[in-house]
DSSP file (Angstrom, degrees, kcal/mol; ACC not computed):
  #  RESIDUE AA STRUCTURE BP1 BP2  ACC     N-H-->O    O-->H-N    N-H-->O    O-->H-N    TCO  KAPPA ALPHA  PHI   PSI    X-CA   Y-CA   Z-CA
    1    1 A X              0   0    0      0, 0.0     2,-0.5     0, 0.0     0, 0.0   0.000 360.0 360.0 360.0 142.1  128.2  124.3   96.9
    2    2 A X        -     0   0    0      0, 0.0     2,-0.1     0, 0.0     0, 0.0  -0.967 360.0-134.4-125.3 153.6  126.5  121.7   98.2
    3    3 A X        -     0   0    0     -2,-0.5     2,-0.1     1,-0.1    28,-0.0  -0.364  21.3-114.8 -89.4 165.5  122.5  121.4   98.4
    4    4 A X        -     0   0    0     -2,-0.1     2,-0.7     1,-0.1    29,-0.2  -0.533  37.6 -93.9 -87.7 163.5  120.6  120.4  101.0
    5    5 A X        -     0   0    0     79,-0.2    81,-2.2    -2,-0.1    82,-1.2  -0.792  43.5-166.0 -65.5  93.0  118.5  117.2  100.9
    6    6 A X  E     -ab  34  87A   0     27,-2.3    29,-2.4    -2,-0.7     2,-0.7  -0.718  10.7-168.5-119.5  88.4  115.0  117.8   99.9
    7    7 A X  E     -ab  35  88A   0     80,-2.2    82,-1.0    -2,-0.6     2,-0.3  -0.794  10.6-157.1-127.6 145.6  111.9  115.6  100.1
    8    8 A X  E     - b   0  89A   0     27,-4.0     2,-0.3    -2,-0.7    82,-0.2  -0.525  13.0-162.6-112.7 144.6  109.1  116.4   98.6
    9    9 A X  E     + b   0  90A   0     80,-1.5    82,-2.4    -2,-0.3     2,-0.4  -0.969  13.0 176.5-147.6 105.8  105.8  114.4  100.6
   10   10 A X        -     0   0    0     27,-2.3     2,-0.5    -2,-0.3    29,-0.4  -0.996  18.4-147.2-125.2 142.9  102.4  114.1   98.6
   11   11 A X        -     0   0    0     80,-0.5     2,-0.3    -2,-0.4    82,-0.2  -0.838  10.4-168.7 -95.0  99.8   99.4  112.4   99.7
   12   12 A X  B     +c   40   0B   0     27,-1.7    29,-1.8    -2,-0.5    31,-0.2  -0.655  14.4 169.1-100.6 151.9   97.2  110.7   97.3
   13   13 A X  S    S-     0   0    0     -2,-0.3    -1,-0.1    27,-0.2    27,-0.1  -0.659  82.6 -37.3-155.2  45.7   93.5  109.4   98.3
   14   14 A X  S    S+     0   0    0     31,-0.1     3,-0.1     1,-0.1    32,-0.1   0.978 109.3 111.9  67.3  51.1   92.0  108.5   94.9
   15   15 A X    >>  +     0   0    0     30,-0.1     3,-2.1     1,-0.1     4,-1.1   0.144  24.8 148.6-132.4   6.1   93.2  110.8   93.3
   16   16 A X  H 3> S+     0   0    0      1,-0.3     4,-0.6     2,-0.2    -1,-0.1   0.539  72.5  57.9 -28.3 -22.5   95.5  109.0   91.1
   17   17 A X  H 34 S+     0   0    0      2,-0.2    -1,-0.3     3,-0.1     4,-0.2   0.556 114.8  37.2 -80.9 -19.7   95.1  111.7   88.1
   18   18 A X  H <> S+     0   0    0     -3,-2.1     4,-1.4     2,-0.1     3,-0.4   0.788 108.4  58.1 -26.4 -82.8   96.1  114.4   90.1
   19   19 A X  H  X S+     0   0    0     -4,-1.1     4,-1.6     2,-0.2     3,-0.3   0.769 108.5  49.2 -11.7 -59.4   98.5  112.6   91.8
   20   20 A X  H  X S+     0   0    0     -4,-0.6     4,-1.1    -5,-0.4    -1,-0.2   0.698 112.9  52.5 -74.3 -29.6  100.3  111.8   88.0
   21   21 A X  H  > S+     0   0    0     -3,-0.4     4,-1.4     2,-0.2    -1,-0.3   0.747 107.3  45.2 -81.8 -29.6  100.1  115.3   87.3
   22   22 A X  H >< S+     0   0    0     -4,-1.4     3,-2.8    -3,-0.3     2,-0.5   0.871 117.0  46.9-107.3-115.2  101.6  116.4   90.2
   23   23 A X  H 3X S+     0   0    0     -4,-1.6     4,-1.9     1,-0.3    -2,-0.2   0.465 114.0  46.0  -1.3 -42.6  104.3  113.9   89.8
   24   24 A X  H 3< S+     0   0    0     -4,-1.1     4,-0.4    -2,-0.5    -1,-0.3   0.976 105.1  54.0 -68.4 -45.3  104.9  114.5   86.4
   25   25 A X  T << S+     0   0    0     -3,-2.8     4,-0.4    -4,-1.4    -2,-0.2   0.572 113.6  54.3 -91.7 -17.9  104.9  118.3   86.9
   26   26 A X  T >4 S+     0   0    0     -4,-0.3     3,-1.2     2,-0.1    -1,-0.2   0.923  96.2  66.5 -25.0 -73.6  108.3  116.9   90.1
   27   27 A X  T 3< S+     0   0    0     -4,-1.9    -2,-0.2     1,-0.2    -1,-0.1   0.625  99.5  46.4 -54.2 -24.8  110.1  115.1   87.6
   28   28 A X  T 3  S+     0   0    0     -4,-0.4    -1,-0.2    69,-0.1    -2,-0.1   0.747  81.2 118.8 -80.1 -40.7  111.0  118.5   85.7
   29   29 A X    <   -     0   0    0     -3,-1.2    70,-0.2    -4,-0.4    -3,-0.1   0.113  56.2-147.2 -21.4  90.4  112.1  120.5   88.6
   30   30 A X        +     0   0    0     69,-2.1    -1,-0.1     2,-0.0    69,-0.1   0.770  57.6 119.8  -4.9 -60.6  115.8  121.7   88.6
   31   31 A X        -     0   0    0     68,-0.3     3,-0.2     1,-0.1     0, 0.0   0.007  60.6-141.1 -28.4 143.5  116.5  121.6   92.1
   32   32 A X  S    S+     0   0    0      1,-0.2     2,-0.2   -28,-0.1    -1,-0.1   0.519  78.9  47.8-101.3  14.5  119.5  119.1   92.3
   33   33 A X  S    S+     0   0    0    -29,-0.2   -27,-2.3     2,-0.0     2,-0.4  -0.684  77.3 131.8-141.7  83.9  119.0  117.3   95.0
   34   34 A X  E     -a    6   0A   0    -29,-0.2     2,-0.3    -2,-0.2   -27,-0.2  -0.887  33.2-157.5-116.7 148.8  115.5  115.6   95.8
   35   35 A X  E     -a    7   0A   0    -29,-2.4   -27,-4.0    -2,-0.4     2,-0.3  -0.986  15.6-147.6-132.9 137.4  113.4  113.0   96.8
   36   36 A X        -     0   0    0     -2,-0.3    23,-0.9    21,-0.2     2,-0.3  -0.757  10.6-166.6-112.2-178.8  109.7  112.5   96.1
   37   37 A X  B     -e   59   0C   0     -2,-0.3   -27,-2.3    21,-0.1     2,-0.8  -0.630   5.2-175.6-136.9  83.4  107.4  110.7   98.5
   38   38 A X        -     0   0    0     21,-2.4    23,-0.3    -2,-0.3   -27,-0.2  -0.671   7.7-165.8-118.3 130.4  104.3  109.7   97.6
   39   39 A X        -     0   0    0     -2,-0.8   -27,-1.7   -29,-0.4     2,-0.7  -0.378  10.1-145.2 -83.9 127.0  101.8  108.0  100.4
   40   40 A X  B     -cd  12  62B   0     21,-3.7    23,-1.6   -29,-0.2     2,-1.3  -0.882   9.4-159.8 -94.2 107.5   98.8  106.2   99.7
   41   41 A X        -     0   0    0    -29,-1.8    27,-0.3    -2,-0.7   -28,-0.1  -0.178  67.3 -69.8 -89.4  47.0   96.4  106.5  101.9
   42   42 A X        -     0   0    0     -2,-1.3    -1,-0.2    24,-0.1    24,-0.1   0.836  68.4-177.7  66.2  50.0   94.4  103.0  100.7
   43   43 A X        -     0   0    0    -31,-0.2     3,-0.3    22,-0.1    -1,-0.1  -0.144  29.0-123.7 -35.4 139.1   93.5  104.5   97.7
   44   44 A X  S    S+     0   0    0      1,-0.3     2,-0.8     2,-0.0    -1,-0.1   0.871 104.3  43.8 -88.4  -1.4   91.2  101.9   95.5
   45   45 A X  S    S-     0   0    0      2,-0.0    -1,-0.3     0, 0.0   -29,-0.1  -0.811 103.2-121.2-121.4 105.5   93.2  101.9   92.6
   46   46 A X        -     0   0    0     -2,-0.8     4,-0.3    -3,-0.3    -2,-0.0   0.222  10.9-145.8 -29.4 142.2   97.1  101.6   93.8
   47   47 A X  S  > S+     0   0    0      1,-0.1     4,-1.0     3,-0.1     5,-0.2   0.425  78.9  85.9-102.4  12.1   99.5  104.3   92.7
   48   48 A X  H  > S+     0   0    0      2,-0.2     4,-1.6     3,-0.2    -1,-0.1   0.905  80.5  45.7-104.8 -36.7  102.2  102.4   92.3
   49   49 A X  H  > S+     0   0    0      3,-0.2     4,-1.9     2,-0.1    -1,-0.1   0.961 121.2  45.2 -31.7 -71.7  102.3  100.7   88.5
   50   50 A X  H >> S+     0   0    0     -4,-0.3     3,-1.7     1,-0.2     4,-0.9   0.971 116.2  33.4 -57.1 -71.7  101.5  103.8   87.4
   51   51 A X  H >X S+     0   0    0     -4,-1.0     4,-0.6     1,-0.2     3,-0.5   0.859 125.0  48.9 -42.6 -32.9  103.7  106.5   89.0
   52   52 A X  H 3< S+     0   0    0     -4,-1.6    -1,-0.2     1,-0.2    -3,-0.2   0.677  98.4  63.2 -94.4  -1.0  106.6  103.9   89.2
   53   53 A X  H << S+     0   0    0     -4,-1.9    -1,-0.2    -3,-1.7    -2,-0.2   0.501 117.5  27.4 -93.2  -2.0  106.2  103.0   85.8
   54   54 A X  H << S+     0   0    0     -4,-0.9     2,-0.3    -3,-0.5    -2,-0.2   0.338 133.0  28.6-118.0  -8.9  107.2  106.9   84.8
   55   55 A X     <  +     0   0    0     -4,-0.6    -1,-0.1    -5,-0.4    -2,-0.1  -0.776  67.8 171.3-155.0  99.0  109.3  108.1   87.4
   56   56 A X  S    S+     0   0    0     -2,-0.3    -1,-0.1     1,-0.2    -3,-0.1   0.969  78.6  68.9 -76.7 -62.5  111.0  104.7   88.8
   57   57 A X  S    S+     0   0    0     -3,-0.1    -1,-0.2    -5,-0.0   -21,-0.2   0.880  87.2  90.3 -46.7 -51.6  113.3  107.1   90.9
   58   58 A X  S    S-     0   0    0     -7,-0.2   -21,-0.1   -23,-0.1     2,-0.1  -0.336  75.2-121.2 -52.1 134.1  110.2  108.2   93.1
   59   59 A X  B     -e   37   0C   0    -23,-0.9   -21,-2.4     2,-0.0     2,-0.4  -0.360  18.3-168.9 -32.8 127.6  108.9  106.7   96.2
   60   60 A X        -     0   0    0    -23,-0.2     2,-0.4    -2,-0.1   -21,-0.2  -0.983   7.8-174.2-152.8 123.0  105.3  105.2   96.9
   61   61 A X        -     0   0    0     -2,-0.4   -21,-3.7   -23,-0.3     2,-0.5  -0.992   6.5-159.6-120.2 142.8  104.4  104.5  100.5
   62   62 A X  B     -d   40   0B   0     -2,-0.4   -21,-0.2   -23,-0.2   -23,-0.1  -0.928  12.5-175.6-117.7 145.0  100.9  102.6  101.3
   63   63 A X        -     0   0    0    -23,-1.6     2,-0.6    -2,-0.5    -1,-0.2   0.595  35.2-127.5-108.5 -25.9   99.9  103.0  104.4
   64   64 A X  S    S+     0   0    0    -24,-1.0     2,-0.1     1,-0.2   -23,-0.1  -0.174  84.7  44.6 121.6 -71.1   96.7  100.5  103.9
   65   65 A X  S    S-     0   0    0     -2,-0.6     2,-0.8     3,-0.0    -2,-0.3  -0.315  94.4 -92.3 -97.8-177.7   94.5  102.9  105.2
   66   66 A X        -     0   0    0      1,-0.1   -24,-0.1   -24,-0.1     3,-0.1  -0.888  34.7-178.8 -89.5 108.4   93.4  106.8  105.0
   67   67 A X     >  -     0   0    0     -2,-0.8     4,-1.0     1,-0.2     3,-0.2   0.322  37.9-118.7 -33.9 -13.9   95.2  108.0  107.5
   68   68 A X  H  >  -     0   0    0    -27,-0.3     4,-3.1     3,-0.2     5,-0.3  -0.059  43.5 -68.7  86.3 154.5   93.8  111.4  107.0
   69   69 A X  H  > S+     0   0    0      2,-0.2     4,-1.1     1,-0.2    -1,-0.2   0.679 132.4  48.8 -45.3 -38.2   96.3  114.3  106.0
   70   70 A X  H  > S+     0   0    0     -3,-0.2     4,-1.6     2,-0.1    -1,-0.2   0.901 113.7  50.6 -76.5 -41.0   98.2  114.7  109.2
   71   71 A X  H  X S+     0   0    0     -4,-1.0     4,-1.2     2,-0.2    -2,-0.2   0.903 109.4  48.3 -80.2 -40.6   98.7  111.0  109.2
   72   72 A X  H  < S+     0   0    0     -4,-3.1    -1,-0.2     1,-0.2     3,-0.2   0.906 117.0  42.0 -30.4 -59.6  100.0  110.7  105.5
   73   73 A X  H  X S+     0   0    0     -4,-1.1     4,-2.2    -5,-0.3    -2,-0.2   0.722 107.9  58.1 -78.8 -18.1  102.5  113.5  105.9
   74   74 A X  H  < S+     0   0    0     -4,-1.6     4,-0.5     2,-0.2    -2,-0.2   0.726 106.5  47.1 -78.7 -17.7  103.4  112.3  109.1
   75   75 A X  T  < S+     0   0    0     -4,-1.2     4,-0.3    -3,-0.2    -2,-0.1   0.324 117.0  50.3 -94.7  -3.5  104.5  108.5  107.2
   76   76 A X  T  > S+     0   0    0     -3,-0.1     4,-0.9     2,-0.1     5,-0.3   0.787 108.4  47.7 -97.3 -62.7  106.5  110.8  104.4
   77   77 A X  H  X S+     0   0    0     -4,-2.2     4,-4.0     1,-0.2     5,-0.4   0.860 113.2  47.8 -52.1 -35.2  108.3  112.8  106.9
   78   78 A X  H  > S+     0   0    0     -4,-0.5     4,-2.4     2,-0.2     3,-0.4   0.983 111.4  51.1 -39.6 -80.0  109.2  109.7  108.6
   79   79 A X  H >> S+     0   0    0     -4,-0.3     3,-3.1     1,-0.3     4,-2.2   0.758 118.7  40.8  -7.9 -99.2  110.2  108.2  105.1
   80   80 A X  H 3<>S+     0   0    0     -4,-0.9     5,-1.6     1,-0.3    -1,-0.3   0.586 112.0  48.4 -17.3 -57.3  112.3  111.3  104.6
   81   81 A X  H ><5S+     0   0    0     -4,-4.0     3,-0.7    -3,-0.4    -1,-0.3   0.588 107.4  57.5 -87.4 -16.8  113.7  111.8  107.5
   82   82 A X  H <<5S+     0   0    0     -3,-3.1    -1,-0.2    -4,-2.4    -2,-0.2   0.900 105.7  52.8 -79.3 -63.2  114.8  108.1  107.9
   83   83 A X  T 3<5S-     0   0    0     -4,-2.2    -2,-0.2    -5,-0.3    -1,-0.2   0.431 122.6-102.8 -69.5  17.1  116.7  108.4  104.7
   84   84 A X  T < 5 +     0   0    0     -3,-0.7     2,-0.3     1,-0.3   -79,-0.2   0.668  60.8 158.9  76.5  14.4  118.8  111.6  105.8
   85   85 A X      < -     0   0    0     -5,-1.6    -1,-0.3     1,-0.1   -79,-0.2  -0.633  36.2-144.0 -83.5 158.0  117.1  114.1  104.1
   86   86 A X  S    S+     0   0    0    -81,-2.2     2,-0.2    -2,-0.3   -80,-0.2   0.950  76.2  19.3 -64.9 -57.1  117.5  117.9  105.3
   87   87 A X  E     -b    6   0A   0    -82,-1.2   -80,-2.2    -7,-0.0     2,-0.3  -0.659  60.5-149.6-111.8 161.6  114.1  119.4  104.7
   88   88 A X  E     -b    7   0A   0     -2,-0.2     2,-0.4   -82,-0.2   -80,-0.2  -0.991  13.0-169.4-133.4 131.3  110.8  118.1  104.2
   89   89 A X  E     -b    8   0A   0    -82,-1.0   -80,-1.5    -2,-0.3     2,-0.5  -0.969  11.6-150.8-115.2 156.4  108.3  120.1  101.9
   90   90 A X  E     +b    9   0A   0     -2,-0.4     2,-0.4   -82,-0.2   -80,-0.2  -0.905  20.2 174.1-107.6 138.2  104.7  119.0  101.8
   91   91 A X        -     0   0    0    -82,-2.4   -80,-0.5    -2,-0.5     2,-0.1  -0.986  28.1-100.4-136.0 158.0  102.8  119.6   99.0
   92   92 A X    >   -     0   0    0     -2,-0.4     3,-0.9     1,-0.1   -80,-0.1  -0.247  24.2-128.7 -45.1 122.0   99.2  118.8   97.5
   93   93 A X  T 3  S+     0   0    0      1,-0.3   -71,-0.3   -82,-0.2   -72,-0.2   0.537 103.2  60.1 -66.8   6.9   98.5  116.3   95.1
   94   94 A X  T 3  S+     0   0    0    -73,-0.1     2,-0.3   -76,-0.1    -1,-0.3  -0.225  84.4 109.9-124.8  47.1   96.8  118.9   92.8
   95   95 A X    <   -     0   0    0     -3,-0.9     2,-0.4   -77,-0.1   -70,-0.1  -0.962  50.2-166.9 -87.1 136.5   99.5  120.8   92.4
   96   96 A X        -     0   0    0     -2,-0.3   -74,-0.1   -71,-0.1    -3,-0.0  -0.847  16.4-153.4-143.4 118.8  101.5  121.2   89.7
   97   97 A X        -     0   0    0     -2,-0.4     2,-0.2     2,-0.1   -69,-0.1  -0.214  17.2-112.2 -81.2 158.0  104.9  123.0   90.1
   98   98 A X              0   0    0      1,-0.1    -1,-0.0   -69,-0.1   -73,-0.0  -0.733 360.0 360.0 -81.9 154.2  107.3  125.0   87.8
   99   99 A X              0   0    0     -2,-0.2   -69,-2.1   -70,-0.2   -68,-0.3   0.256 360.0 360.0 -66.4 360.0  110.2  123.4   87.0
């Protein structure tokens, strides 16, 4: 069987402990076929040393600015959808999923 392409789009705002948690709580998932995404929306402390320095396989886009929620998810779906994934799910950045 093959799965469909799955990318997962969180939007972090200074939230960078969330964020990690959320990311961390990604990295366990089952599912076999995923991408995560997560956008920074000109956070002041960059998410990208950290998050990439535990989960190298994830994605960090900075957008610069806040872009606001619509605009975040709207610069992950992009992401995603540029790179041929099937679905896009959006999720919170204080969320933390079961595996």
């Amino acid at each position: 069987m093959q799965w469909p392409k799955v990318g997962i789009v969180l939007i972090n705002f200074n939230g960078l402990d969330d964020t990690f948690e959320c990311v961390e709580s990604l990295s366990k998932i089952t599912y076999p076929d995923y991408q995560v995404y997560v956008v920074d929306n000109g956070s002041k402390i960059n998410p990208r040393e950290k998050i990439l320095g535990a989960f190298p396989q994830f994605k960090i886009i900075e957008n610069g600015a806040n872009l606001g929620f619509t605009g975040g998810n709207n610069a992950g779906c992009r992401a995603a959808l540029g790179d041929g994934l099937d679905y896009v799910f959006l999720l919170n950045n204080d969320t933390a999923v079961d595996p």
